[in-house]
Backbone as a printed PyTorch tensor [residue, N CA C, xyz], in Angstrom:
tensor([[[  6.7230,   4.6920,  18.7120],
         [  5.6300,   3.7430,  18.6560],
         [  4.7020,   4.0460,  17.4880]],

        [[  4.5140,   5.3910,  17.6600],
         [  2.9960,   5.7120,  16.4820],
         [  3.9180,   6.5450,  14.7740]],

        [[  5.6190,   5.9360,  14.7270],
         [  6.0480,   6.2110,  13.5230],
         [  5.1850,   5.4540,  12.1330]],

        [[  4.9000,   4.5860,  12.1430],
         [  4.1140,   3.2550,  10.7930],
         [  3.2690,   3.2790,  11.3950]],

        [[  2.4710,   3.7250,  11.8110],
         [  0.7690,   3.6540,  12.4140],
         [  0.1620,   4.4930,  11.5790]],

        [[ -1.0570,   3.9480,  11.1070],
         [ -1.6090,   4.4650,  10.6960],
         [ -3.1790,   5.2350,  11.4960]],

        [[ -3.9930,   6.0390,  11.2440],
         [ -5.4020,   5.9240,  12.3690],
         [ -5.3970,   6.2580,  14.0780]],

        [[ -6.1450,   6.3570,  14.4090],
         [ -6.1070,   6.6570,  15.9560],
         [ -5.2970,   5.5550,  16.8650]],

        [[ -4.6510,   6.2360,  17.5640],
         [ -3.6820,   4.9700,  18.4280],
         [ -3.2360,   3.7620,  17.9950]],

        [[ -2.8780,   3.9810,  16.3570],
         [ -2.3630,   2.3740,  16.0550],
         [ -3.3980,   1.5250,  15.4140]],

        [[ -4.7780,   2.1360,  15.6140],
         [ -6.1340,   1.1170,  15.2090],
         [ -6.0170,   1.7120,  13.8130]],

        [[ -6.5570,   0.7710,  13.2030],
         [ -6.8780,   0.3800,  11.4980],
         [ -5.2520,  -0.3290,  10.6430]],

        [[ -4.3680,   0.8580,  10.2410],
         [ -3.4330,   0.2510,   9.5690],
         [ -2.1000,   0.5070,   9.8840]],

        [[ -1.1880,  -0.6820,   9.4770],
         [  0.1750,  -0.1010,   9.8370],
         [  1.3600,  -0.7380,   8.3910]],

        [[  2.2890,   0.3220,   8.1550],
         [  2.5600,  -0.4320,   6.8660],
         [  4.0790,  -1.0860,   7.4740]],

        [[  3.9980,  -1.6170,   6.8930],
         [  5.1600,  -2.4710,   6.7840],
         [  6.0010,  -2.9490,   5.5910]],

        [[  7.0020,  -2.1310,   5.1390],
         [  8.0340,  -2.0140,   3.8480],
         [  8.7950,  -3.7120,   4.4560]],

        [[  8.5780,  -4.7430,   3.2060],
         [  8.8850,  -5.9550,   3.1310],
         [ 10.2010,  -5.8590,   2.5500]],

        [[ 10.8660,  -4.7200,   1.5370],
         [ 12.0110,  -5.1700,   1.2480],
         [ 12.0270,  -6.0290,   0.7580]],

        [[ 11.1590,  -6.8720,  -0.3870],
         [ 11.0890,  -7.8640,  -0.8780],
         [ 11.5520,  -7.2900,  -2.9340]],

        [[ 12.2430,  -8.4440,  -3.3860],
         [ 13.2420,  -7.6510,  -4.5660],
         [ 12.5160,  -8.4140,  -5.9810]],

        [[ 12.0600,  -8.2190,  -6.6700],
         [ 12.1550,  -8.5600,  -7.8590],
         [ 13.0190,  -8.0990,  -8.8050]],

        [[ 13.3890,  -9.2630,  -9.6680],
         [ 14.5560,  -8.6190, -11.0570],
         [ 15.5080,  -7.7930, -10.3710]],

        [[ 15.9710,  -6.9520, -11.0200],
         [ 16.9300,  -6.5440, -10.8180],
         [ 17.8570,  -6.3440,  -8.9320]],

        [[ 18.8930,  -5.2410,  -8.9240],
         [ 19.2750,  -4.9390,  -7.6840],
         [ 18.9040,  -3.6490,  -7.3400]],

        [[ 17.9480,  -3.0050,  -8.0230],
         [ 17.3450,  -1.2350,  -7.6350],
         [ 16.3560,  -1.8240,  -6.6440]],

        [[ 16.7210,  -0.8300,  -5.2290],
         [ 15.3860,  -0.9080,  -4.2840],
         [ 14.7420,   0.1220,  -4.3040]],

        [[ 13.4700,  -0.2230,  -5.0150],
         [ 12.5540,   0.5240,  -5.5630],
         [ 11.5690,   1.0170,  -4.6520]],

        [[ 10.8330,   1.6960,  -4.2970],
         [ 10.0730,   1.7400,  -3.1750],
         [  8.9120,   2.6140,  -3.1310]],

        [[  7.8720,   2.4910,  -3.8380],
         [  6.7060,   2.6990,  -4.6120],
         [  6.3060,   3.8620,  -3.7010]],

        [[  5.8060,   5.4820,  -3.9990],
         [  5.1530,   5.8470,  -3.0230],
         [  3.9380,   5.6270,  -2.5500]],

        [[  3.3480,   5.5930,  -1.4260],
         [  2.2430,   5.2840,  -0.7220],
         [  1.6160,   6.2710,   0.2230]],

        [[  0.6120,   6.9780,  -0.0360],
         [ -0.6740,   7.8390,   0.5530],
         [ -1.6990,   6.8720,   1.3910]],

        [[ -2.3170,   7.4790,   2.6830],
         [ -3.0630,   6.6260,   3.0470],
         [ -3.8430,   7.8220,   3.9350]],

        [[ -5.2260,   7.9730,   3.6820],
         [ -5.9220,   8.7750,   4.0090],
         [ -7.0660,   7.7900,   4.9070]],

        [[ -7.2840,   8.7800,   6.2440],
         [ -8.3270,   8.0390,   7.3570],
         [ -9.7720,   8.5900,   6.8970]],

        [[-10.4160,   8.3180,   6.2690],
         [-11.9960,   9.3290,   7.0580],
         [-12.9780,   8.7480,   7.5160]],

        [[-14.1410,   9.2710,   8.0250],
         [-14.7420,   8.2590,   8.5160],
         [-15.2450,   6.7640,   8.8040]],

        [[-16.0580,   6.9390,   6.8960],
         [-16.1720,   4.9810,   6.8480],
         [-14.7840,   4.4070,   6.4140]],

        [[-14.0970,   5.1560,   5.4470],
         [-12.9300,   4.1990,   5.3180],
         [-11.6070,   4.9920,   5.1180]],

        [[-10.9370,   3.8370,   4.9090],
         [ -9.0790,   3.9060,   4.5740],
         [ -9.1810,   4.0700,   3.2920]],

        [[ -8.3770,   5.3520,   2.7960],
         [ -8.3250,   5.3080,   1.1240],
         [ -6.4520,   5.4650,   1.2040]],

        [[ -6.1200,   4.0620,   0.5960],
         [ -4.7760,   4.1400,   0.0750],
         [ -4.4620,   4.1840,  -1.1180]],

        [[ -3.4570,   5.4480,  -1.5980],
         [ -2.9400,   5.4410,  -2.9990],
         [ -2.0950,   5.1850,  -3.0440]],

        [[ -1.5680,   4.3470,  -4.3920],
         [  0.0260,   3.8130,  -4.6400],
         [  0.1620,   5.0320,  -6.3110]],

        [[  1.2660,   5.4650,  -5.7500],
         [  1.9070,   6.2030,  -7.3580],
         [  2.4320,   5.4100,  -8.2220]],

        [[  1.9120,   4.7360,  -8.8800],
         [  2.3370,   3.7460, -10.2980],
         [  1.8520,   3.9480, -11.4430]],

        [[  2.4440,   5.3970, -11.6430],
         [  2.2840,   5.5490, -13.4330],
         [  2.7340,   5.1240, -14.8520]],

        [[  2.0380,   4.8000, -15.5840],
         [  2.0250,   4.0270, -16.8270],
         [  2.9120,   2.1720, -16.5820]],

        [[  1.6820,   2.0310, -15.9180],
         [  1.9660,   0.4090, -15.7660],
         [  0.7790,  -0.2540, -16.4770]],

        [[  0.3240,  -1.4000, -16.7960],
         [ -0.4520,  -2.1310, -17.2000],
         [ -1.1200,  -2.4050, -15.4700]],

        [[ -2.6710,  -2.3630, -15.3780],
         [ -3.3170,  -2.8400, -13.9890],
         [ -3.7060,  -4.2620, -13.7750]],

        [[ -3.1410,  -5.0840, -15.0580],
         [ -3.5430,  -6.8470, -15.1700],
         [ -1.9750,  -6.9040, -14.2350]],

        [[ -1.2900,  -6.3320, -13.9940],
         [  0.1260,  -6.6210, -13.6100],
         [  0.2850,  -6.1780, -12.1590]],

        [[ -0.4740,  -5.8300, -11.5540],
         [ -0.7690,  -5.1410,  -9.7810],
         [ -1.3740,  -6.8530,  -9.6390]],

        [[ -1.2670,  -7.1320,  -8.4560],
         [ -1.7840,  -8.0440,  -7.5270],
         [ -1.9130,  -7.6220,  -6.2450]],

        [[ -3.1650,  -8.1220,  -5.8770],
         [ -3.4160,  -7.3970,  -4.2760],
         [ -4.2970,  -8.4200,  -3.6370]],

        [[ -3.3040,  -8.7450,  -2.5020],
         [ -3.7660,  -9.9810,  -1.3740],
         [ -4.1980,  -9.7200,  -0.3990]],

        [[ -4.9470, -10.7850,   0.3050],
         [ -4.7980, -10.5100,   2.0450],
         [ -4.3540, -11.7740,   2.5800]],

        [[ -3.6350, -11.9540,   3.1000],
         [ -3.2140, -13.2420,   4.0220],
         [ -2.8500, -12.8500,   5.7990]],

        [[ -4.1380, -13.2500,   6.4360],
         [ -4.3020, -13.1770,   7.5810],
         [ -4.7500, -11.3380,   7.6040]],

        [[ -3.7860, -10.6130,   8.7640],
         [ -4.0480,  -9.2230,   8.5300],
         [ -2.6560,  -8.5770,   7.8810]],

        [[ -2.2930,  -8.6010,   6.9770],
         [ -1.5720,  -8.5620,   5.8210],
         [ -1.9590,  -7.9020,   4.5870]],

        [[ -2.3090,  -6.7410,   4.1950],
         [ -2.7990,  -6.4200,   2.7040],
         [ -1.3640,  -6.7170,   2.3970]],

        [[ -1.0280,  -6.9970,   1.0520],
         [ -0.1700,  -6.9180,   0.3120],
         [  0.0400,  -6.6040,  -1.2450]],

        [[  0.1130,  -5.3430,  -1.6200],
         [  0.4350,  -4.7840,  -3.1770],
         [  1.8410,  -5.0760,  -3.9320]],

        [[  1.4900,  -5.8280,  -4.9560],
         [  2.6390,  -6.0140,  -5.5300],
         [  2.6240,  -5.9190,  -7.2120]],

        [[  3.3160,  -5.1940,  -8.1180],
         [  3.2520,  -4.9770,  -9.2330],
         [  5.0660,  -6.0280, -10.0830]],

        [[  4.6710,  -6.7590, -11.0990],
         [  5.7360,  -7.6990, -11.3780],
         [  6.0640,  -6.9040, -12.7360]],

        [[  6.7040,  -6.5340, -13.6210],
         [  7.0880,  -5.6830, -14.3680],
         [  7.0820,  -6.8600, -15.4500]],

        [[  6.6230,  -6.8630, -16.7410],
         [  7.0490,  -7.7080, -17.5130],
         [  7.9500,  -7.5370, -18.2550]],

        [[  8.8670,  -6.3320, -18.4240],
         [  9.8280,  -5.5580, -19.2630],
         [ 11.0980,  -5.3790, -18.7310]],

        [[ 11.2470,  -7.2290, -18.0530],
         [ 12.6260,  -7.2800, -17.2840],
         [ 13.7110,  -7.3710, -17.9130]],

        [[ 13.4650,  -7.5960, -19.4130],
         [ 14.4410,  -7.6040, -20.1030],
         [ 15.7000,  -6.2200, -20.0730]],

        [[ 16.9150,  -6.0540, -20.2330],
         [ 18.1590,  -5.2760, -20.7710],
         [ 17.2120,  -3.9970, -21.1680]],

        [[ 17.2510,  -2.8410, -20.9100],
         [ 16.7590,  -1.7960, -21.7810],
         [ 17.9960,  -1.1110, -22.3420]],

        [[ 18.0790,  -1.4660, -23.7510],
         [ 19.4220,  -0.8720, -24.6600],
         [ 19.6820,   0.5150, -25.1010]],

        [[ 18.2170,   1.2820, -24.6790],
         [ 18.0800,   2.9230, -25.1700],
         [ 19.2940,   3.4330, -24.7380]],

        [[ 19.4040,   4.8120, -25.2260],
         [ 20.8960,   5.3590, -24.9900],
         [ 20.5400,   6.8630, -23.9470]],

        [[ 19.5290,   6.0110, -23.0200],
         [ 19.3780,   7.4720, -21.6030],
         [ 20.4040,   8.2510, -21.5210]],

        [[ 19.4340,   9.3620, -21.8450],
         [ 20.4840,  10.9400, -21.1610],
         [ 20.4360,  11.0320, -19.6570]],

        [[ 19.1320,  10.8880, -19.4460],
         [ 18.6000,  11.2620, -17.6070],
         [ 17.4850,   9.4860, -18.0130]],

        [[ 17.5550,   9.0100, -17.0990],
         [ 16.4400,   8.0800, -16.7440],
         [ 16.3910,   7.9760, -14.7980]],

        [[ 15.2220,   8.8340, -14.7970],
         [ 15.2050,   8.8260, -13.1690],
         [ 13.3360,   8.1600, -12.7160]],

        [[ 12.5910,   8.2260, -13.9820],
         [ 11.3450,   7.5270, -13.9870],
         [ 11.5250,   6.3130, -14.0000]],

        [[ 10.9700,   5.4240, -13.0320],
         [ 11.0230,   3.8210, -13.0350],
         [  9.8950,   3.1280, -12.4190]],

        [[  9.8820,   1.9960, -13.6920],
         [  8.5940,   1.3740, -13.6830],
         [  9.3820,  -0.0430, -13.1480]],

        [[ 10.0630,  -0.3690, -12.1920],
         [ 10.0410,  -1.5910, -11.7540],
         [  9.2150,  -2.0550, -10.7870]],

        [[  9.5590,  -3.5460, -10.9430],
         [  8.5270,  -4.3900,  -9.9120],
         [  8.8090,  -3.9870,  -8.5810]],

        [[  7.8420,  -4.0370,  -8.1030],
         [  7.5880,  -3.7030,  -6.0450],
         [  6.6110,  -4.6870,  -5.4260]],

        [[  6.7400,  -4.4630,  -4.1760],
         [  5.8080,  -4.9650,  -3.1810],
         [  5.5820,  -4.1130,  -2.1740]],

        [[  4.3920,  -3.7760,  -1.5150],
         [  4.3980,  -3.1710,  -0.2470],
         [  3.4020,  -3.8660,   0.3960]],

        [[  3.4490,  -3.9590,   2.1330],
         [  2.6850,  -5.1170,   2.5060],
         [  2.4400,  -3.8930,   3.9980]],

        [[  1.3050,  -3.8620,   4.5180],
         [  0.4360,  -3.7920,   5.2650],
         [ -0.4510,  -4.3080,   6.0860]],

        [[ -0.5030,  -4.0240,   7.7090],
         [ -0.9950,  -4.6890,   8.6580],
         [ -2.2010,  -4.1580,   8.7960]],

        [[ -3.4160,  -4.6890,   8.5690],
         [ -4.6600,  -4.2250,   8.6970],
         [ -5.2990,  -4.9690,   9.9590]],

        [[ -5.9860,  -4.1650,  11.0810],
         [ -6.8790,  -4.9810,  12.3070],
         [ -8.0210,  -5.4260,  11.7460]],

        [[ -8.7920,  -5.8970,  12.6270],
         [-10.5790,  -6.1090,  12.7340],
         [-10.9820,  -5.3200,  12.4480]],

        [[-10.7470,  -3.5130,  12.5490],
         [-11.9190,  -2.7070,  12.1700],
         [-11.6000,  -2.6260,  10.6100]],

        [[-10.7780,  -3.3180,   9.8780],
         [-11.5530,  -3.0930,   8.3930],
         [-12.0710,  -4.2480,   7.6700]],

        [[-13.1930,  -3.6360,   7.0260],
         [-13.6600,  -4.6360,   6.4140],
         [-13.2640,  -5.4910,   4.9630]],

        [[-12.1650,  -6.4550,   5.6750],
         [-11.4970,  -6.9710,   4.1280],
         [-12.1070,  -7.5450,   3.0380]],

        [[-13.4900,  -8.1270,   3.5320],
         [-14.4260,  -8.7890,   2.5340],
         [-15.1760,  -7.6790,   1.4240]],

        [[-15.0680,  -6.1210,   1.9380],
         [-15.1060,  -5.4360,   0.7370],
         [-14.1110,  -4.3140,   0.5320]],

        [[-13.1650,  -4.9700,   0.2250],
         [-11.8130,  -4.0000,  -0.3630],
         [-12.0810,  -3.7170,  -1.7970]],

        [[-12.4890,  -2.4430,  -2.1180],
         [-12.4410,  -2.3640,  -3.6070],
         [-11.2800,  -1.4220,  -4.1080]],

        [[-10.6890,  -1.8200,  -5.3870],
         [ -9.1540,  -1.2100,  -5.9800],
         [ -9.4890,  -0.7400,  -7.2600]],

        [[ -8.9310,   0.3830,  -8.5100],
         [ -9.3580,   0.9320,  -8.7050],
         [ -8.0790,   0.9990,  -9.3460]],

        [[ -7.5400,   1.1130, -10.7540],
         [ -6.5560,   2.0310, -11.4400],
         [ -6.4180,   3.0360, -12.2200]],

        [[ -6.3310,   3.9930, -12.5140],
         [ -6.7310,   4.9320, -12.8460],
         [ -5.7420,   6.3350, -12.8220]],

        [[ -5.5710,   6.6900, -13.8760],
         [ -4.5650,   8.0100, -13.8450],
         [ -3.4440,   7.8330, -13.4730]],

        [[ -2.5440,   6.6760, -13.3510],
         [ -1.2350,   6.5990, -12.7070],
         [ -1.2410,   5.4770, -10.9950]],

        [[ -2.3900,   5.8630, -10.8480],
         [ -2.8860,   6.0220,  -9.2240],
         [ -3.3020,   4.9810,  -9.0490]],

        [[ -2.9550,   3.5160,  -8.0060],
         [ -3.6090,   2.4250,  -7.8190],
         [ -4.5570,   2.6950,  -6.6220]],

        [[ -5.9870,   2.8050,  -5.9590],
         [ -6.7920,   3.5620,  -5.5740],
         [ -7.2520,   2.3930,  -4.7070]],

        [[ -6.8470,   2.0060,  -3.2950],
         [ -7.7390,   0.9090,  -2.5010],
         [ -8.9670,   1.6750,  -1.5300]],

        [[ -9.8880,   1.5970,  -1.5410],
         [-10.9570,   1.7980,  -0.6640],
         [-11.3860,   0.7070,   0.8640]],

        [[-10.4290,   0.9690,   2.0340],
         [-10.8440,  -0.1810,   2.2120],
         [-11.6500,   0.2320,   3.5730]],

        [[-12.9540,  -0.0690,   3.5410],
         [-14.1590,   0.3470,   4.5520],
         [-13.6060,  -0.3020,   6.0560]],

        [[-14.2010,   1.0350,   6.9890],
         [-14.6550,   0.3590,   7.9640],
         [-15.5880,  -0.0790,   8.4270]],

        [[-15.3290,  -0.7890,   9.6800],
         [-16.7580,  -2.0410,  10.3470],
         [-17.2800,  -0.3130,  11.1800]],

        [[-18.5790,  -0.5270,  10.8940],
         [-19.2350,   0.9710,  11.9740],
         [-19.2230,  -0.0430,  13.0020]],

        [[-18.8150,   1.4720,  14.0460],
         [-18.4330,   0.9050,  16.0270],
         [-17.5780,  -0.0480,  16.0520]],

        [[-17.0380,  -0.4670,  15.0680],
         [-16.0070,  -1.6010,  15.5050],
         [-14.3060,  -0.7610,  16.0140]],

        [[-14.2960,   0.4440,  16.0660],
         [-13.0850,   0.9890,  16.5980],
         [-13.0570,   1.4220,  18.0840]],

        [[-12.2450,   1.3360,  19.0120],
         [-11.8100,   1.5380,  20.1870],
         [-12.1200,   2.7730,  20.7890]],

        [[-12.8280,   3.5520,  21.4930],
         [-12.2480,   5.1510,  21.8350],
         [-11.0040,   5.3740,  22.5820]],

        [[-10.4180,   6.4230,  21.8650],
         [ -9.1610,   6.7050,  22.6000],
         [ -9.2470,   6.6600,  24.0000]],

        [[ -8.5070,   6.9140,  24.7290],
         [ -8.4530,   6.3900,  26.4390],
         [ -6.8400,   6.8510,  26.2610]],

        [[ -7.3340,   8.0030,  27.7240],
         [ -6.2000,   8.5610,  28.0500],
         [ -5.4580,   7.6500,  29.3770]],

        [[ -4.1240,   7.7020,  29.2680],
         [ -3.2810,   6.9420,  30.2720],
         [ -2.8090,   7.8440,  31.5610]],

        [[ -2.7980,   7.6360,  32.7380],
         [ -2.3830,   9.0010,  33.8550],
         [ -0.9320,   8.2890,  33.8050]],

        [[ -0.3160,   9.2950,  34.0110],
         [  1.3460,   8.4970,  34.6030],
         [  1.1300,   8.7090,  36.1650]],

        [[  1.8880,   7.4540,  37.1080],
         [  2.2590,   7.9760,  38.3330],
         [  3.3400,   8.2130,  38.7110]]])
């Protein structure tokens, strides 16, 4: 149950890998950090040396969704010895509840690192509550 949960019992975020493909047939699969602390959710995406006009970041319903479109879909003709660094296009999409506050999501690129801040509502989270079995 609490494998893709993010936060106390499932409350705040849960990610959800869309498997969604741009360009090519490599399934690319961006890494993703997501740190709880008090007021907020700080999620990092590892996307080094990309252009940040080329990240897009939505919300539709409770849905964050990060997606970077590569403009360098063209053939790369270099004559790689090792090429294991890759800058292709991704998506990763995320279930966010009521306790965050989507009206101020601020994002941030910087050092490689796409940087979301996304606050919580104060008291708007649940207290845990223990279950008895019978």
């Amino acid at each position: 149950m609490c494998n893709n949960r993010f936060g106390q019992r499932g409350y705040g975020m849960r990610h959800e890998y869309s498997g969604k493909q741009f360009g090519g047939s490599h399934n690319y699969r961006v890494p993703v950090n997501i740190v709880k602390n008090d007021t907020t959710y700080e999620l990092m995406v590892f996307a080094p040396d990309r252009a940040k006009d080329d990240f897009k970041i939505s919300i539709k319903g409770h849905e964050l969704t990060i997606s970077y479109v590569s403009n360098n879909d063209k053939e790369d003709n270099r004559n790689w010895i090792r090429h294991e660094f890759s800058k292709a296009s991704f998506e990763r999409s995320f279930v966010i509840d009521e306790t965050v506050d989507s009206d101020n999501i601020v994002a941030e690129y910087a050092n490689g690192i796409l940087h979301l801040n996304l606050p919580i509502i104060p008291g708007s989270e649940k207290p845990a509550q223990e279950i008895r079995i019978s």
